[in-house]
N, C-alpha and C positions, 0 to 999 in steps of 0.2 A: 417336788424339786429334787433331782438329782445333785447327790453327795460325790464329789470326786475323792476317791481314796489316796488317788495319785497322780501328779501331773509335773512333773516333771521341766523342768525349766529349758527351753526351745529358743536361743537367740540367734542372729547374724553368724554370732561365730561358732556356735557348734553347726549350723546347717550348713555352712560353707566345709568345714571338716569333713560332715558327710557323703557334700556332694565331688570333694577331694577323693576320698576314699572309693567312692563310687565308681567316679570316673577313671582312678588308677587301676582297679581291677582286681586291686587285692584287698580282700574282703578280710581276712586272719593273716597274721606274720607280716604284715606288714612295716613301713618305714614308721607308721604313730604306731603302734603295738610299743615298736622297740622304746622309742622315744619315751612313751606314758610309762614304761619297764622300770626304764632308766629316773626319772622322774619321779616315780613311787619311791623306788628304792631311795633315795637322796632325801628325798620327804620325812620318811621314816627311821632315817638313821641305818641302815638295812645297806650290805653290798650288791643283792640282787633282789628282784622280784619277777614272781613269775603270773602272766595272765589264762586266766583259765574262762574257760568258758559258763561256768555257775561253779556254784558254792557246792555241791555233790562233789565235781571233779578238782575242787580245792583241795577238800578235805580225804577225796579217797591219795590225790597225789603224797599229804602227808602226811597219813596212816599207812601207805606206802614206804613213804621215805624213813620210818621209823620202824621198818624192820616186822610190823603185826602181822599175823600169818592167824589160818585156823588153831582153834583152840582157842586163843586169845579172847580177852574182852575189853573192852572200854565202855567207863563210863558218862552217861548221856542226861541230859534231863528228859523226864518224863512229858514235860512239856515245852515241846522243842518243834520245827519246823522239817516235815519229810526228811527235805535234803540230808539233814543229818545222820541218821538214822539208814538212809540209802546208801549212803557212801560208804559206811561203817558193812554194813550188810555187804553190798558189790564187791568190798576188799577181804572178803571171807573174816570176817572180826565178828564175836557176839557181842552186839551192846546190852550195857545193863541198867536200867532204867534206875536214875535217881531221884526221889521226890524234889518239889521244889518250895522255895521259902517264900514271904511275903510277897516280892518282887518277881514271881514267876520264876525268877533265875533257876538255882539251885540251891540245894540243904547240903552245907556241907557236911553236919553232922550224919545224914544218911548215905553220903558220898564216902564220907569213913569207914561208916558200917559196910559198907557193899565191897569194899575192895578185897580180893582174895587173891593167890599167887599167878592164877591166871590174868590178873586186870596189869594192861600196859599203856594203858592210856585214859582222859580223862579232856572228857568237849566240855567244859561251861558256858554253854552258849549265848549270849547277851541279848535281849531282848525286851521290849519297848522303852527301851530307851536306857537298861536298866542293866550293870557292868553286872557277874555273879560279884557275890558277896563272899569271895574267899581269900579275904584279908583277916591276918590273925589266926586260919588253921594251918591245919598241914595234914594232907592226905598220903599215905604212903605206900607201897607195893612192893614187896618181897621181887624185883624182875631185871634187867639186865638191859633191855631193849623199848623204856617205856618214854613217852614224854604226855606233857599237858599240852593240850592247843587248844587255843580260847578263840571265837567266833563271833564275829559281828556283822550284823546290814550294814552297818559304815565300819570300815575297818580301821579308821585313823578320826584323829579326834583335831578340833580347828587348830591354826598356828598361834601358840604362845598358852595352848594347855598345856600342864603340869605332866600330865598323866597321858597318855596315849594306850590302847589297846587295840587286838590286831597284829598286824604282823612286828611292832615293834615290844610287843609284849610277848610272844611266842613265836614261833614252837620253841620251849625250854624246856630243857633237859637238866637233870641233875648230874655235876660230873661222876657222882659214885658208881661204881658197876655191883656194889652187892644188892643197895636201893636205890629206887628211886622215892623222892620227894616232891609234889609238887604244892607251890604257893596257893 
């Protein structure tokens, strides 16, 4: 008996969306791109949001937008999903692998150890089901141009949770320019 890994839920109304979208001709940038934009962002407490096409071109966008160049590093979990590790890679960044704790996530105490004057960034990447566990440290980097961004399969959590992570959790930056800190 075949196991579905994934199926995806298929009603009236997103097929009609589809065949909207179809028949308008614009496949990207289109009039729901903006709309879903606008919508996210509001969701999340967020002024804008931006759609990207996978999780690679999220994350090179905002290892981008923070300024990382060669040289640099950021740190990764060691057990982590391609994408991540691509996007860090494609945007000339060496990542640096950090063990991970019970939950797969990350150690943050290995995250500590690893950091050196070259590290300007730090992915905690969320995974099976499971936030990183770095509440209560603080990892910190001698750097001028760095931030944490945290990553999720789902990026926003249901309405009338406490907590959300995701774009309403990151990218955060420390206002200091001698360090940075991140949570």
């Amino acid at each position: 008996m075949p196991i579905p890994l994934s199926r995806p839920p298929v009603d009236d109304e997103i097929k009609a969306a589809v065949i909207a979208a179809v028949e308008s001709g614009r496949y990207i940038l289109g009039p729901q791109c903006t709309e879903f934009e606008k919508e996210f962002a509001a969701y999340n407490g967020a002024k804008h949001a931006v759609l990207t096409t996978s999780a690679t071109s999220a994350l090179w966008m905002l290892i981008k937008a923070f300024n990382a160049k060669a040289g640099d590093e950021i740190l990764v979990p060691a057990h982590t999903a391609f994408p991540t590790i691509e996007a860090i890679c494609f945007a000339g960044v060496t990542p640096v692998f950090v063990d991970v704790d019970d939950t797969y996530t990350v150690d943050v105490k290995d995250a500590a150890a690893k950091v050196t004057p070259r590290t300007v960034g730090f992915i905690p990447v969320h995974l099976y089901g499971h936030a990183p566990t770095c509440r209560g440290s603080r990892i910190s980097a001698p750097s001028t141009s760095s931030g944490c961004w945290r990553t999720a399969p789902r990026p926003t959590a249901p309405r009338g949770r406490a907590r959300r992570s995701g774009p309403s959790a990151g990218p955060a930056r420390s206002p200091s320019t001698r360090r940075r800190t991140w949570p």
